[in-house]
N, CA, C and O atoms as a printed pandas DataFrame, in Angstrom:
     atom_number atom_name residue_name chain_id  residue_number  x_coord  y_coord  z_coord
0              1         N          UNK        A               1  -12.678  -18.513    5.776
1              2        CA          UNK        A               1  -12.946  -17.174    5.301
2              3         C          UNK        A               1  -14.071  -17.266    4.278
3              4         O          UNK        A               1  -14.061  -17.955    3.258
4              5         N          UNK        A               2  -14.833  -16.637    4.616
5              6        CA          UNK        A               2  -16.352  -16.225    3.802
6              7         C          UNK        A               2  -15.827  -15.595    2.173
7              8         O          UNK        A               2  -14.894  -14.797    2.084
8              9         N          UNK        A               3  -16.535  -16.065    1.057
9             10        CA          UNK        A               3  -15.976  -15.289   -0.070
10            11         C          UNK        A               3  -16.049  -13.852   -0.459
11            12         O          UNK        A               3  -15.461  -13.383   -1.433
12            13         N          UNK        A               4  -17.029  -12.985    0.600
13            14        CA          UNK        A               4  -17.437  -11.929    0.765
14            15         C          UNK        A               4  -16.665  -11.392    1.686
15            16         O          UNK        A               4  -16.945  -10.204    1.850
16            17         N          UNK        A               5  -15.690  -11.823    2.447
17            18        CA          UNK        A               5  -14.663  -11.252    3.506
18            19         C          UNK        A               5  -13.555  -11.631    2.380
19            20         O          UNK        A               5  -13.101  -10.542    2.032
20            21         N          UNK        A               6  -13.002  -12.502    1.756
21            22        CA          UNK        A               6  -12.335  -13.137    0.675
22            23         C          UNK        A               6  -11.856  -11.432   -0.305
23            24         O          UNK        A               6  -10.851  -10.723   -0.268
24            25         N          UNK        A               7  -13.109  -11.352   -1.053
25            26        CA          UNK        A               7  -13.203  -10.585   -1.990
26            27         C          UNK        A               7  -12.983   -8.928   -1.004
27            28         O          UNK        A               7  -12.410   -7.947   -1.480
28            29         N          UNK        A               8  -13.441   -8.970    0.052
29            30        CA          UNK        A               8  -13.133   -7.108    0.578
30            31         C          UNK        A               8  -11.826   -6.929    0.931
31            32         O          UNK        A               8  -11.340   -5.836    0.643
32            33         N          UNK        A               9  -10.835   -8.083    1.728
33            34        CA          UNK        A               9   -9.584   -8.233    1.533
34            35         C          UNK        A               9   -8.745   -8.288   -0.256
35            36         O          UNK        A               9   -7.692   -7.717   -0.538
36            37         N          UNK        A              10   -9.441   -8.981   -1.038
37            38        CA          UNK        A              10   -8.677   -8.526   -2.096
38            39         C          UNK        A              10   -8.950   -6.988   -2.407
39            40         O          UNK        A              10   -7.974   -6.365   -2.825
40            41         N          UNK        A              11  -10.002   -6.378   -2.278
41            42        CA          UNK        A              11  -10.417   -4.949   -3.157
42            43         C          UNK        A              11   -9.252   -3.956   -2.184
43            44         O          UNK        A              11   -8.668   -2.976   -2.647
44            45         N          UNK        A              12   -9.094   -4.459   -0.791
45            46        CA          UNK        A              12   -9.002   -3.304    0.130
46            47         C          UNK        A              12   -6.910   -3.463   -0.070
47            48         O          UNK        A              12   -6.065   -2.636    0.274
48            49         N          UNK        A              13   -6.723   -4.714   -0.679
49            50        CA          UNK        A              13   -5.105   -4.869   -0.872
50            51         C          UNK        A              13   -4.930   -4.202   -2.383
51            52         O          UNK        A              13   -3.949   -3.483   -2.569
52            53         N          UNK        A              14   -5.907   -4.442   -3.505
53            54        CA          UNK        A              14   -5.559   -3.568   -5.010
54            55         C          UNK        A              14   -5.959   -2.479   -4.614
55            56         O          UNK        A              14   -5.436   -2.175   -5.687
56            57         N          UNK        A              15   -6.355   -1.556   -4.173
57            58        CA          UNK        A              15   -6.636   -0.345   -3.562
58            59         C          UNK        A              15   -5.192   -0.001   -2.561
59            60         O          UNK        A              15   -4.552    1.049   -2.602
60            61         N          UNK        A              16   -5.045   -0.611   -2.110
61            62        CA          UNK        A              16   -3.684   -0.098   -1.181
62            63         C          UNK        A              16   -2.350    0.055   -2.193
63            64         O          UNK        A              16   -1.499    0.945   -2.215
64            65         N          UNK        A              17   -2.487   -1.121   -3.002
65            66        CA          UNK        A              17   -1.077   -0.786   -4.113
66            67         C          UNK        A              17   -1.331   -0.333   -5.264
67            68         O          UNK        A              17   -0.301   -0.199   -5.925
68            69         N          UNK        A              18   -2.483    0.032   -5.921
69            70        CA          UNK        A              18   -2.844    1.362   -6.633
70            71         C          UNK        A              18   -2.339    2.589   -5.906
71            72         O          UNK        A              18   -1.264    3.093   -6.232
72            73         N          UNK        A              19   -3.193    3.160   -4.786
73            74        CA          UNK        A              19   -2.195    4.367   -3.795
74            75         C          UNK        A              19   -1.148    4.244   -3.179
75            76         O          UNK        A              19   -0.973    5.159   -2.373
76            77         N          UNK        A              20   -0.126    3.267   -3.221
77            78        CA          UNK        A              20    1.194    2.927   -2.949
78            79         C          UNK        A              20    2.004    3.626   -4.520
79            80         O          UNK        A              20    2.844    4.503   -4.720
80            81         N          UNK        A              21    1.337    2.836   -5.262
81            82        CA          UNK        A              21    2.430    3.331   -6.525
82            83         C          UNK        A              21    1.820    4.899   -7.129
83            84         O          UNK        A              21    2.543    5.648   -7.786
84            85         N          UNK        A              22    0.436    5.215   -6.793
85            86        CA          UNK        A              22    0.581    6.722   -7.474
86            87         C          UNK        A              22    1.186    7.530   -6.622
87            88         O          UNK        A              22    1.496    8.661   -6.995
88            89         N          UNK        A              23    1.513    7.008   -5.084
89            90        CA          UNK        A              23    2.252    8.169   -4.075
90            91         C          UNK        A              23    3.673    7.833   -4.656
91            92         O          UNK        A              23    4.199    8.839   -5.131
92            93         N          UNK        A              24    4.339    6.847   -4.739
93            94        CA          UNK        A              24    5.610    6.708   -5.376
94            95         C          UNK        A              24    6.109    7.533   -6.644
95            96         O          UNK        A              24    7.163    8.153   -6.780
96            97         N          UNK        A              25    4.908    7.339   -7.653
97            98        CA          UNK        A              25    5.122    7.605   -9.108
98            99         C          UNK        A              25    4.796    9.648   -8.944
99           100         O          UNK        A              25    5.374   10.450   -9.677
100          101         N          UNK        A              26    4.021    9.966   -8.100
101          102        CA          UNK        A              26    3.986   11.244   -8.151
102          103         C          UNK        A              26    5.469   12.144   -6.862
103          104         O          UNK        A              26    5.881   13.297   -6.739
104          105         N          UNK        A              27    5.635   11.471   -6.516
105          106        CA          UNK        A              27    7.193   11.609   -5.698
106          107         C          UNK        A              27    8.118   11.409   -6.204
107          108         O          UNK        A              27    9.077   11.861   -5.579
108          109         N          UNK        A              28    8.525   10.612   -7.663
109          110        CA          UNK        A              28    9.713   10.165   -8.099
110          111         C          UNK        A              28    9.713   10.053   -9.289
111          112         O          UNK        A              28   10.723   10.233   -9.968
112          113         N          UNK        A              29    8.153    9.617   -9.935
113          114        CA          UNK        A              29    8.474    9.845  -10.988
114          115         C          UNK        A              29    8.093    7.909  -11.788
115          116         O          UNK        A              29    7.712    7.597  -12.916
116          117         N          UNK        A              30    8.422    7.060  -10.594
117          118        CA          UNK        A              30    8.616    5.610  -10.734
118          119         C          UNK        A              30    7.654    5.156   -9.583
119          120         O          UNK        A              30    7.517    5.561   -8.429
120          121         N          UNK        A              31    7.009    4.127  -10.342
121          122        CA          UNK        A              31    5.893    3.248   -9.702
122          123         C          UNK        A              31    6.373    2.425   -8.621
123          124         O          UNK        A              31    7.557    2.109   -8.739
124          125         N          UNK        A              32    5.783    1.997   -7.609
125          126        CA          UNK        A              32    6.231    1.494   -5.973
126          127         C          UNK        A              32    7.205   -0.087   -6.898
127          128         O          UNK        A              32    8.367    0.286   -7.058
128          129         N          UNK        A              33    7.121   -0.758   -7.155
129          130        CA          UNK        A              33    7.952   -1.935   -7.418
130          131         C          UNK        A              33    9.298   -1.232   -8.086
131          132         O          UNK        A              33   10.256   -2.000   -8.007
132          133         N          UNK        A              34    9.591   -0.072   -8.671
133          134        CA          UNK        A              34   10.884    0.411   -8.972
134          135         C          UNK        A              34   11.915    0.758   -7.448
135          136         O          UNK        A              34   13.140    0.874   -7.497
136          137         N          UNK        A              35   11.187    0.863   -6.324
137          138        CA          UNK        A              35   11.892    1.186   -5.147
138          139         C          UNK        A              35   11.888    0.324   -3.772
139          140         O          UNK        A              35   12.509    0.609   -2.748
140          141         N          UNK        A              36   10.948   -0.925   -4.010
141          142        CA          UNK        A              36   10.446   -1.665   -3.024
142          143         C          UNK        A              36   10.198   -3.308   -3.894
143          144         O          UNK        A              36    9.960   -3.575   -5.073
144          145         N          UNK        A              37   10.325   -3.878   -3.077
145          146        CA          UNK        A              37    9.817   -5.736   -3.225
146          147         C          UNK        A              37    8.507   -5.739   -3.353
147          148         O          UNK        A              37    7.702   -4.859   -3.048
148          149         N          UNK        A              38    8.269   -7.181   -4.002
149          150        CA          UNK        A              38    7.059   -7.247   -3.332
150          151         C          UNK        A              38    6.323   -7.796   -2.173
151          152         O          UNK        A              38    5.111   -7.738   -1.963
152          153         N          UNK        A              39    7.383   -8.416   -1.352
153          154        CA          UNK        A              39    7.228   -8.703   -0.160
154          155         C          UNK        A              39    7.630   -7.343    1.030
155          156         O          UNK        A              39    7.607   -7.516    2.249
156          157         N          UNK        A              40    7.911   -6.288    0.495
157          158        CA          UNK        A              40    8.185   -5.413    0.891
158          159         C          UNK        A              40    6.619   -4.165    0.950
159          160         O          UNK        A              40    6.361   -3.348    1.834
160          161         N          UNK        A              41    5.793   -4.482   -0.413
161          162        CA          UNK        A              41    4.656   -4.230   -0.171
162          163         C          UNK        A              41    3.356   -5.048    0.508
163          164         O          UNK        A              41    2.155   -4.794    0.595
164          165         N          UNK        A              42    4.092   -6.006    0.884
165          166        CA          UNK        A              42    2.795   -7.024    1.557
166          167         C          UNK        A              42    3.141   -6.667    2.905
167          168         O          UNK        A              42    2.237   -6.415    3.702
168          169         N          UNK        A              43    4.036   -6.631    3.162
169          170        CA          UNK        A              43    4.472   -6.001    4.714
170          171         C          UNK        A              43    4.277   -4.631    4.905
171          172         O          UNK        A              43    4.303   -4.149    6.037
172          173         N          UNK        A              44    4.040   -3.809    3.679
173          174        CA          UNK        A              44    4.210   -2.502    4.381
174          175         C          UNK        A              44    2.169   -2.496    4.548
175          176         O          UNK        A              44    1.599   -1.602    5.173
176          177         N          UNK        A              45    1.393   -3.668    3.850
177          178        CA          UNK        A              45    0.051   -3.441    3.380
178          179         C          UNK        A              45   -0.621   -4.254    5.084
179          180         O          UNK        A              45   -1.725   -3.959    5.541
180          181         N          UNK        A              46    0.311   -5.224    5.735
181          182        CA          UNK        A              46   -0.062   -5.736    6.851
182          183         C          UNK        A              46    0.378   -4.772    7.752
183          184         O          UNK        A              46   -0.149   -5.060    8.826
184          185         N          UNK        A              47    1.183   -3.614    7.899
185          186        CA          UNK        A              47    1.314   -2.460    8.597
186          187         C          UNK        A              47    0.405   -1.207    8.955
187          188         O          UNK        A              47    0.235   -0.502    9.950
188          189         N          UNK        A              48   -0.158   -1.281    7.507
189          190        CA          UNK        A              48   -1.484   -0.988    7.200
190          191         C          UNK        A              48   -2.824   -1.027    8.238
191          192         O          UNK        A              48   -3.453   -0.313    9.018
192          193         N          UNK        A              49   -2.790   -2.399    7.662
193          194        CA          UNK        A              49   -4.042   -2.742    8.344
194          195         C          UNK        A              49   -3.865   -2.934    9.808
195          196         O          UNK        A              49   -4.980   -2.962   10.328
196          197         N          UNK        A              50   -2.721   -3.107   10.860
197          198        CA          UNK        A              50   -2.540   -2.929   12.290
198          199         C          UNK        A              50   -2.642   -1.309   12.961
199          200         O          UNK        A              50   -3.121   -0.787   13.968
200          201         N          UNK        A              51   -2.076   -0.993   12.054
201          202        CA          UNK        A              51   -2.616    0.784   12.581
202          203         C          UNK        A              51   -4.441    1.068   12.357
203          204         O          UNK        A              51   -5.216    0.177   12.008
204          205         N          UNK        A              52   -4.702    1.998   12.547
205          206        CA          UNK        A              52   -5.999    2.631   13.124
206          207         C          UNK        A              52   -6.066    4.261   12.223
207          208         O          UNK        A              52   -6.560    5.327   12.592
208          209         N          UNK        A              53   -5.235    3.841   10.728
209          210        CA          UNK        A              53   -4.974    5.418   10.192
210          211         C          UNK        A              53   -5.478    5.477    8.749
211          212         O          UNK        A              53   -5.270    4.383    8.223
212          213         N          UNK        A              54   -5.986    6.227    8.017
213          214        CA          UNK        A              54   -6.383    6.618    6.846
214          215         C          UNK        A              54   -5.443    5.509    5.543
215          216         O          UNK        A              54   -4.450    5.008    6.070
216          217         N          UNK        A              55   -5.584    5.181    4.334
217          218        CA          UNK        A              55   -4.814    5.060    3.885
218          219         C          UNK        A              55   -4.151    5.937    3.391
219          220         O          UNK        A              55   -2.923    5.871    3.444
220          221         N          UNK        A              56   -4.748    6.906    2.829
221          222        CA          UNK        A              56   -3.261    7.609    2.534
222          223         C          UNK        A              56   -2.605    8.496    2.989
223          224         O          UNK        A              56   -1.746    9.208    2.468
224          225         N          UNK        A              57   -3.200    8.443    4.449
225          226        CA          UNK        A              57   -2.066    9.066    5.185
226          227         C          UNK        A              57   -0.651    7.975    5.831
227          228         O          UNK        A              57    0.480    8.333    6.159
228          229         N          UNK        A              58   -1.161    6.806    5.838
229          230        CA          UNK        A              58   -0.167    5.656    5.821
230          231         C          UNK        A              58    0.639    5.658    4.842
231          232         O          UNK        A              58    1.825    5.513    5.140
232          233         N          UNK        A              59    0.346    5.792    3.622
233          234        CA          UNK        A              59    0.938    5.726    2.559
234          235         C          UNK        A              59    1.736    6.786    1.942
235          236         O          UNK        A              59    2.603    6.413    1.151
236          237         N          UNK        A              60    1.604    8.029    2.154
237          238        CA          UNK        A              60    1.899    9.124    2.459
238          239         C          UNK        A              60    3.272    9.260    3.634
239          240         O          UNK        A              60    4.325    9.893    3.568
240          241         N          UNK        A              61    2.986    8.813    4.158
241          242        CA          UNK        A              61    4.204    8.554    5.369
242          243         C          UNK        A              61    5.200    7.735    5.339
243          244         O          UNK        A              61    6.343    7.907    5.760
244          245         N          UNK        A              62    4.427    6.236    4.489
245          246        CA          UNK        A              62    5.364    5.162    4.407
246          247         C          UNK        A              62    6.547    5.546    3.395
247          248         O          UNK        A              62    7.696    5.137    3.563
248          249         N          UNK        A              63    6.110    6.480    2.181
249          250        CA          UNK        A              63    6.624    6.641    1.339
250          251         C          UNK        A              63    7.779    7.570    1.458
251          252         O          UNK        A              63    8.882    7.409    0.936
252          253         N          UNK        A              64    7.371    8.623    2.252
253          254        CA          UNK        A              64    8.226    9.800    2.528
254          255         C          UNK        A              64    9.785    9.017    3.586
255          256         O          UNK        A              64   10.829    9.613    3.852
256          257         N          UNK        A              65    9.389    7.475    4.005
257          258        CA          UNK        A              65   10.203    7.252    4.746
258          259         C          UNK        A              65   11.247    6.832    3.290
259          260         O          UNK        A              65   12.465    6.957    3.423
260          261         N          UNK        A              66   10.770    6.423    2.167
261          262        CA          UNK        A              66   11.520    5.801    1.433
262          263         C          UNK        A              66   12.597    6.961    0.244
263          264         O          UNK        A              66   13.612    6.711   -0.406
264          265         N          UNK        A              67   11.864    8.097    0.379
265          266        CA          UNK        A              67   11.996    9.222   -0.718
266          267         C          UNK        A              67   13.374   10.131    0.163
267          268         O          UNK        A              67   13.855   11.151   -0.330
């Protein structure tokens, strides 16, 4: 892995659990690790990236499954 493919995989995973926990924290009140693992967000972030969908409409959805 190239450090420039390296680094867009890290930006594009702190970007996914930044909008993981403000969809949580504006639904509940509590940030995504108060309701989920964190192997629970690495799986929901490789779910992510196999679909073909917006993030936050993924995230948006994933969440509503949890709320």
């Amino acid at each position: 892995m190239t450090a420039q493919n390296a680094t867009t995989v890290d930006s594009s995973w702190t970007v996914f659990t930044e909008v993981l926990s403000d969809e949580f924290t504006a639904r509940t009140g509590f940030g995504v690790y108060a309701h989920i693992t964190p192997v629970d967000v690495s799986q929901a972030y490789q779910q992510y990236q196999q679909r073909n969908a917006p993030m936050r409409l993924f995230v948006r959805e994933y969440v509503r499954s949890y709320v």
